[in-house]
N, C-alpha and C positions, 0 to 999 in steps of 0.2 A: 688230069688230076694233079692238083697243087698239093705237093708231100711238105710241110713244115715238120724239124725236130724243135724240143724245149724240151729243157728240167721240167719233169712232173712236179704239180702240187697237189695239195690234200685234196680240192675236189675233184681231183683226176681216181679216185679208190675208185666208186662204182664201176666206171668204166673198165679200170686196168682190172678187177676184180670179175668181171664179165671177160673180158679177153683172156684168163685164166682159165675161167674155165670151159670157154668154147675149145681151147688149147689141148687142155688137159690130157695127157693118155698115153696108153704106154708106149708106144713108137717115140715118145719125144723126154720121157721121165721113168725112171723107176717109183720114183716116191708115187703114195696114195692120193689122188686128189683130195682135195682139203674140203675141208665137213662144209655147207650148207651157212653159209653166216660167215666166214671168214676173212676178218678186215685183209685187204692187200698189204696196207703199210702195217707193220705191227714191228718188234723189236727187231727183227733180223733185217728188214726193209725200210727205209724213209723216202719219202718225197725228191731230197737233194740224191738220192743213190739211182736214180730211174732217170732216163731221157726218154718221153714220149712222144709218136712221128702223130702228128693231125692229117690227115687225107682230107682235103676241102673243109677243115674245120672239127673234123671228127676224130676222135681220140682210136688210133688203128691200130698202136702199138707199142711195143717197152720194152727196153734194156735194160736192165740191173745188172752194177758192178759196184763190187765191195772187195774188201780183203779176203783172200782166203786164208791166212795167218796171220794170228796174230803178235807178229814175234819181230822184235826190232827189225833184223837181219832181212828182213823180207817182208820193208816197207817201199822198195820200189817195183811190187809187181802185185798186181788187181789182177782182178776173176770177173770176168764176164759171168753172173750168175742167174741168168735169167733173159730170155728173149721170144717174144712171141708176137705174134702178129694175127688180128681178127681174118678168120679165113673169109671173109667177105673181101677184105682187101690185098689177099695173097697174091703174088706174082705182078704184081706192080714196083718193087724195088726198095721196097718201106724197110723189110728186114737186113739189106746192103745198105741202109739209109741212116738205120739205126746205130748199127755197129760201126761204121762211121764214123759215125757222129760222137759215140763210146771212144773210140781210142784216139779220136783228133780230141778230146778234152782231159782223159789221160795224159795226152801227148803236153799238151799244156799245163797239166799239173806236174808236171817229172815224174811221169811212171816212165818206168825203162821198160816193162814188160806186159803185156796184156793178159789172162789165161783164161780159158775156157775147157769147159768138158762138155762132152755130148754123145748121144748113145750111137754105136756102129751103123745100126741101120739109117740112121737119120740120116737119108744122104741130102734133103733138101738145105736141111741146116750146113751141114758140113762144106757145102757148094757156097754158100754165102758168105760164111768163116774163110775160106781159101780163095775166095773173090777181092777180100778186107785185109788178103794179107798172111792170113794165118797158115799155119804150116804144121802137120802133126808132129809134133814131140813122143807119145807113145803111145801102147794101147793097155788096156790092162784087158787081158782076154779074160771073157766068159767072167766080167766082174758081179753082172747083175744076173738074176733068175726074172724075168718077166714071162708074164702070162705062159711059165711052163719052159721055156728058152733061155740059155745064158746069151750073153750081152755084151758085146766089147762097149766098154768105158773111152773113147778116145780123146787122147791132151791136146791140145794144140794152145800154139800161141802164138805172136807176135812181139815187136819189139818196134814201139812208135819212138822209143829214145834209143840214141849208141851205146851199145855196151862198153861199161867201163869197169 
């Protein structure tokens, strides 16, 4: 299997919008999945914010990273907000592929810092993140109520530039 990453474009939605919601659920989100019709890119998402991996041609999967503040002081650290992968093409490397490919373009834009959150149980994710590099910074226990259960929230991040 030939993995390519690239910046997603506009007619990348149906797809990425399909791999959302094969995704979707709550081992991997607290949020509700999103209603029945729901463009991918819409004001919180664009096309330049997403790097998406092709598996032989096929649109498999997406990174999204944006700011998670918007406050001068803390324009050199981006948030991984978003990464999922069509479980058709799970356990092929796509998601270590992706992330990647996220903070080696961070790296080139002068971000110093990477950030990401992801829920406790997730250990598949968490296993990818700490393959890429990432390192937990903290936890916020029992942040979330899912399906009945609280939830560690856990930080992690990276540092593709030198602290200065």
């Amino acid at each position: 299997m030939q993995i390519q990453v690239r910046t997603a474009r506009a007619d990348d939605e149906v797809a990425l919008a399909r791999i959302d919601r094969l995704t979707w659920g709550p081992e991997v989100t607290p949020a509700p999945p999103p209603a029945p019709g729901t463009p991918f890119f819409d004001g919180r998402v664009a096309p330049g914010a997403v790097i998406v991996a092709e598996a032989d041609g096929v649109v498999a999967g997406y990174v999204a990273v944006g700011n998670s503040l918007r406050v001068p002081a803390h324009r050199h650290v981006r948030e991984i907000r978003g990464l999922a992968v069509d479980p058709d093409y799970a356990g092929h490397g796509i998601g270590r592929a992706l992330v990647t490919a996220a903070v080696e373009r961070e790296a080139r834009a002068g971000t110093v810092k990477v950030t990401l959150r992801v829920l406790g149980p997730n250990t598949a994710a968490r296993r990818v993140y700490e393959a890429c590099g990432f390192e937990v910074e903290g936890v916020l226990r029992g942040e979330f109520r899912v399906d009945g259960h609280l939830v560690d929230d856990v930080l992690m991040a990276t540092f593709p530039q030198p602290r200065r």
